[in-house]
Every structure is written in C-alpha cells, then in structure tokens.
PAGUVO-536907 format. One line per field, with one value per residue: x, y, z of N, C-alpha, C in turn; residue number from 1. Coordinates in pm, 1 decimal. Example, Ala and Ser with C-alpha at 12.3 -4.5 7.8 and 13.67 -1.06 7.14 Angstrom:
<pts>
n.c1	(1319.0	1285.0)
n.c2	(-569.0	-225.0)
n.c3	(780.0	708.0)
ca.c1	(1230.0	1367.0)
ca.c2	(-450.0	-106.0)
ca.c3	(780.0	714.0)
c.c1	(1320.0	1290.0)
c.c2	(-330.0	3.0)
c.c3	(780.0	787.0)
mifi	(1	2)
</pts>
This chain:
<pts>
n.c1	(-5280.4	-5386.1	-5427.5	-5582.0	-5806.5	-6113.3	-6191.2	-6086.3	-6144.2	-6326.2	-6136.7	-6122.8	-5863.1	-5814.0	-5894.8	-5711.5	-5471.9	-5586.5	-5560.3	-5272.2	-5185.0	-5224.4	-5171.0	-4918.9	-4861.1	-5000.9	-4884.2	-4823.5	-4811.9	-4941.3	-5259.7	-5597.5	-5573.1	-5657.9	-5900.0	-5820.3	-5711.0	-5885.5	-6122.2	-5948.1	-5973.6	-6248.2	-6535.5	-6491.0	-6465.1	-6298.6	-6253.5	-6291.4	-6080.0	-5841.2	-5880.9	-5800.6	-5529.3	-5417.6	-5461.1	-5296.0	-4998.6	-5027.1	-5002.2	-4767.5	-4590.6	-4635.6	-4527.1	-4253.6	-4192.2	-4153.7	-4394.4	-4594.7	-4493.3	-4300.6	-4452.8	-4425.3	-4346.9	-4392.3	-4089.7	-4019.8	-3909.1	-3556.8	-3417.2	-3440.2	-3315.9	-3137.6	-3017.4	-2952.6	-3163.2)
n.c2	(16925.2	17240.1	17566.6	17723.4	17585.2	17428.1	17283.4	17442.5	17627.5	17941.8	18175.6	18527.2	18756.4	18903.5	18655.6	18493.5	18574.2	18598.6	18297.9	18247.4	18337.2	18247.6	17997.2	17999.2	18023.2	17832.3	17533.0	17206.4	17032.6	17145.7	17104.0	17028.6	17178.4	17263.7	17347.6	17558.7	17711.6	17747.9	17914.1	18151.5	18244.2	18421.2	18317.8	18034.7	17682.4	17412.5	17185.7	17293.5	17486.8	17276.5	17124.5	17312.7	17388.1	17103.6	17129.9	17315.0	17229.2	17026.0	17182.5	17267.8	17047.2	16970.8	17180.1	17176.9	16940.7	16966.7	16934.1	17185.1	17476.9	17722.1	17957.4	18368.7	18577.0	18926.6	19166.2	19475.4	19722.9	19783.8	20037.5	20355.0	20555.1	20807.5	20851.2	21001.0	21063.4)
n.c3	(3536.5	3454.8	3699.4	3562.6	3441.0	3356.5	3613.3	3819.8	4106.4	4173.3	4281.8	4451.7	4462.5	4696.0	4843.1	4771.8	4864.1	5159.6	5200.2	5139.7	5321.5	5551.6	5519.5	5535.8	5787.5	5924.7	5924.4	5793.9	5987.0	6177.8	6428.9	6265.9	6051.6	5730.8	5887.8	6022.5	5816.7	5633.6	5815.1	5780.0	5523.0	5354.8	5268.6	5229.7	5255.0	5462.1	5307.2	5069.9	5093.2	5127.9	4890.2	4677.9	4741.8	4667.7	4423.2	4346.5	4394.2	4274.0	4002.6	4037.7	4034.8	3772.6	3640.7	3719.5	3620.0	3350.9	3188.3	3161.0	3058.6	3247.7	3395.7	3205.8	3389.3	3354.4	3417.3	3562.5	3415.9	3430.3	3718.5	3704.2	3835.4	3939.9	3696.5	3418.7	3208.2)
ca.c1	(-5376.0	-5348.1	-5533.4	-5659.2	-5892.8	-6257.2	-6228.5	-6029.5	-6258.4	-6320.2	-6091.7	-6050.9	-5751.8	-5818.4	-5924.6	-5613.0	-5429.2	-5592.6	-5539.4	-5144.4	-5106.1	-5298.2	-5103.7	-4776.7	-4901.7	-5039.5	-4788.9	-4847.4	-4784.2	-5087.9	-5409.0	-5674.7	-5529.9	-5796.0	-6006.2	-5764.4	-5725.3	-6056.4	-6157.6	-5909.6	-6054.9	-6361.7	-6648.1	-6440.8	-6501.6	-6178.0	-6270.4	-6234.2	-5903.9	-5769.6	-5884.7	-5747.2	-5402.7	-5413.2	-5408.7	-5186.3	-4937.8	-5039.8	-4987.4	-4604.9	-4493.6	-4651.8	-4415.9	-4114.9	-4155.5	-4194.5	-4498.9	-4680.8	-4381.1	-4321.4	-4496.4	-4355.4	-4375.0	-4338.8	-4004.1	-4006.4	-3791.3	-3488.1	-3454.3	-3361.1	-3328.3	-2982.4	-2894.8	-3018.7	-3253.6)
ca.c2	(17017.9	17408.8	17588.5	17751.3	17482.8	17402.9	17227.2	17540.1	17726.6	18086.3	18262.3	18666.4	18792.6	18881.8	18476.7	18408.0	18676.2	18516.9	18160.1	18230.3	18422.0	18097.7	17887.6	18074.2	18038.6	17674.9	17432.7	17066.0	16964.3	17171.8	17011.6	17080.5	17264.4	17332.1	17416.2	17691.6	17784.4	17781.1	18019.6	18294.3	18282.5	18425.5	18225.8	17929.1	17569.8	17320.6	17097.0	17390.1	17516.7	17169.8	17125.1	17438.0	17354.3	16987.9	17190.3	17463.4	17142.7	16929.5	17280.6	17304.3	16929.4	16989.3	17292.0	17127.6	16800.7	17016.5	16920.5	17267.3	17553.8	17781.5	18112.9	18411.5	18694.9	19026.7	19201.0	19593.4	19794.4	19809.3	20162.0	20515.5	20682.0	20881.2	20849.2	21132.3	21019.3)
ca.c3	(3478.2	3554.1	3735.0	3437.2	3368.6	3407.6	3707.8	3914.0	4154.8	4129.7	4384.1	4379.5	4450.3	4834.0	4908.0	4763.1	4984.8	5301.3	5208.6	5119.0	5437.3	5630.8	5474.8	5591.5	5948.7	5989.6	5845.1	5730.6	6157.7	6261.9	6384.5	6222.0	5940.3	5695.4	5930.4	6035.9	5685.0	5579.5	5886.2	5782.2	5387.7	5371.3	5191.6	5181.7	5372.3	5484.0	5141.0	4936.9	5055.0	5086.2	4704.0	4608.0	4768.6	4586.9	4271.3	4319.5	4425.2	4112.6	3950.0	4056.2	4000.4	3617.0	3610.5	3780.9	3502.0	3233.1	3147.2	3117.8	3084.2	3351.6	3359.6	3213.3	3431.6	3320.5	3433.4	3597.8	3369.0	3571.9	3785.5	3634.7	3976.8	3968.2	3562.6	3311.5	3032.4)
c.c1	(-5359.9	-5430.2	-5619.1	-5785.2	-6018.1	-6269.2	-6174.4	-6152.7	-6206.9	-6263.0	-6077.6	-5921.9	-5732.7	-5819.0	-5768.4	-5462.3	-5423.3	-5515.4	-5365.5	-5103.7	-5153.6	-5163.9	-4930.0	-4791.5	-4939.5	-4958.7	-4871.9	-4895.7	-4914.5	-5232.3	-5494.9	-5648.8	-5604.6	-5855.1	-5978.2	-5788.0	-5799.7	-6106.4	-6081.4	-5883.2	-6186.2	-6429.3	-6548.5	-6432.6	-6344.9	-6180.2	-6186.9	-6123.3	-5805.8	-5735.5	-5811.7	-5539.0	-5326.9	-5364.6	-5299.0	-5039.5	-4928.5	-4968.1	-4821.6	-4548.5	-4557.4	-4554.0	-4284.2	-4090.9	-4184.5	-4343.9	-4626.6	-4552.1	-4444.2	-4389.9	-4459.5	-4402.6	-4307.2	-4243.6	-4014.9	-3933.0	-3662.1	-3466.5	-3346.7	-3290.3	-3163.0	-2967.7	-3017.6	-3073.0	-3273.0)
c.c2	(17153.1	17411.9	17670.9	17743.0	17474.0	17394.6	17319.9	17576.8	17848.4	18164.9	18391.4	18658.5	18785.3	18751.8	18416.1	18468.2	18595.2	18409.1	18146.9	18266.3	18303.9	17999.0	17904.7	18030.2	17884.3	17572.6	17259.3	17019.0	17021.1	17096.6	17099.7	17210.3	17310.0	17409.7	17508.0	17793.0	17886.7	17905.3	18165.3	18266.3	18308.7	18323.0	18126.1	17793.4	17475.5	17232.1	17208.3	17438.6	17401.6	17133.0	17204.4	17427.3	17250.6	17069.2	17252.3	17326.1	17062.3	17072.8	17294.6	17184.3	16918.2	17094.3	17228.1	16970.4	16828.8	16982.3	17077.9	17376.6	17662.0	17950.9	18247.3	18523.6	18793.9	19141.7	19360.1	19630.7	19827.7	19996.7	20268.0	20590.7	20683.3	20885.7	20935.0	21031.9	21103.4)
c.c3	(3546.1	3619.6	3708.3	3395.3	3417.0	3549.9	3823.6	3953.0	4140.5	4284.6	4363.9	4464.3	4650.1	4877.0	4906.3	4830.8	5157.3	5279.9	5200.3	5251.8	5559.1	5618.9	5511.5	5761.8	6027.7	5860.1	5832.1	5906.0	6233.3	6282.2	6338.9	6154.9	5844.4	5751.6	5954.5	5927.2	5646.1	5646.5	5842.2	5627.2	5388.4	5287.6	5176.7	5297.5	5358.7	5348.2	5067.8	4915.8	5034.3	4924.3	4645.5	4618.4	4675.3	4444.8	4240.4	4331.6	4317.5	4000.2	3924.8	4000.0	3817.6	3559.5	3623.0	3652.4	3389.0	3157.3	3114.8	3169.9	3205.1	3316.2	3326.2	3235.8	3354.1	3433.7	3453.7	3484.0	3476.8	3610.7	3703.0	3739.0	3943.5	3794.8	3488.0	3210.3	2959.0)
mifi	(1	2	3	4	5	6	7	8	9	10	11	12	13	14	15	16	17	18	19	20	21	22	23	24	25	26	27	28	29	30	31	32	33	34	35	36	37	38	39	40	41	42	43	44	45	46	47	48	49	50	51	52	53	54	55	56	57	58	59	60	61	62	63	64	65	66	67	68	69	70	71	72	73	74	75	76	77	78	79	80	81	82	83	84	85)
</pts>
C-alpha cells in the first residue's frame, strides 16, 4: 500500500528532512534507534518513526515487484549555459 493512503501519517516536509537525515546517522546496529530518530524529528515519538519507516520499506518492495509503478519524476531541462538560443 503507498504511502498515499489513508493509513500514512501526516509528515511536512521538514519531519521528513530530520527523519532522512536520522536515519543516515543511526543505522539498523544502533541501540536504541528510534529513540534516536524520534529525538531528532520534531513532534514525532519512536512508534511513529518506526511506523513511518515500515511503510516507506513496504513502499519500495511494492515498487521493486511491480506492484504499484515507479514514480515519475519530473526531469530539469538539460543546461543552456554556453550555447546561444
């Protein structure tokens, strides 16, 4: 299921800033991982980022088995710099 869906929580953009940059920093091997987490997302408790992780993880192996296609980002125009238009 995405994380689209009803059951996603409501992250802004910053939460999900912290929590990626957390999550860069305390690996799977750390103790008390959540709780790390959690502390450097604001408003957010060790459940919630754990949960949030679960998804984003369910999220990828639905992508990776085709089951919900992959997302299609939108592409820069590639760069002008040096050529006359």
């Amino acid at each position: 299921m995405s994380m689209s869906s009803s059951r996603a929580p409501q992250w802004t953009a910053r939460q999900n800033e912290q929590f990626e940059r957390a999550l860069a920093v305390y690996d799977r091997d750390t103790p008390e991982r959540w709780h790390n987490i959690a502390r450097a997302v604001v408003g957010k408790s060790a459940d919630e980022v754990k949960r949030y992780y679960d998804l984003l993880v369910e999220d990828v192996k639905h992508i990776e088995t085709g089951k919900v296609p992959f997302p299609a980002y939108r592409c820069p125009p590639p760069a002008t710099a040096g050529k006359s238009v």
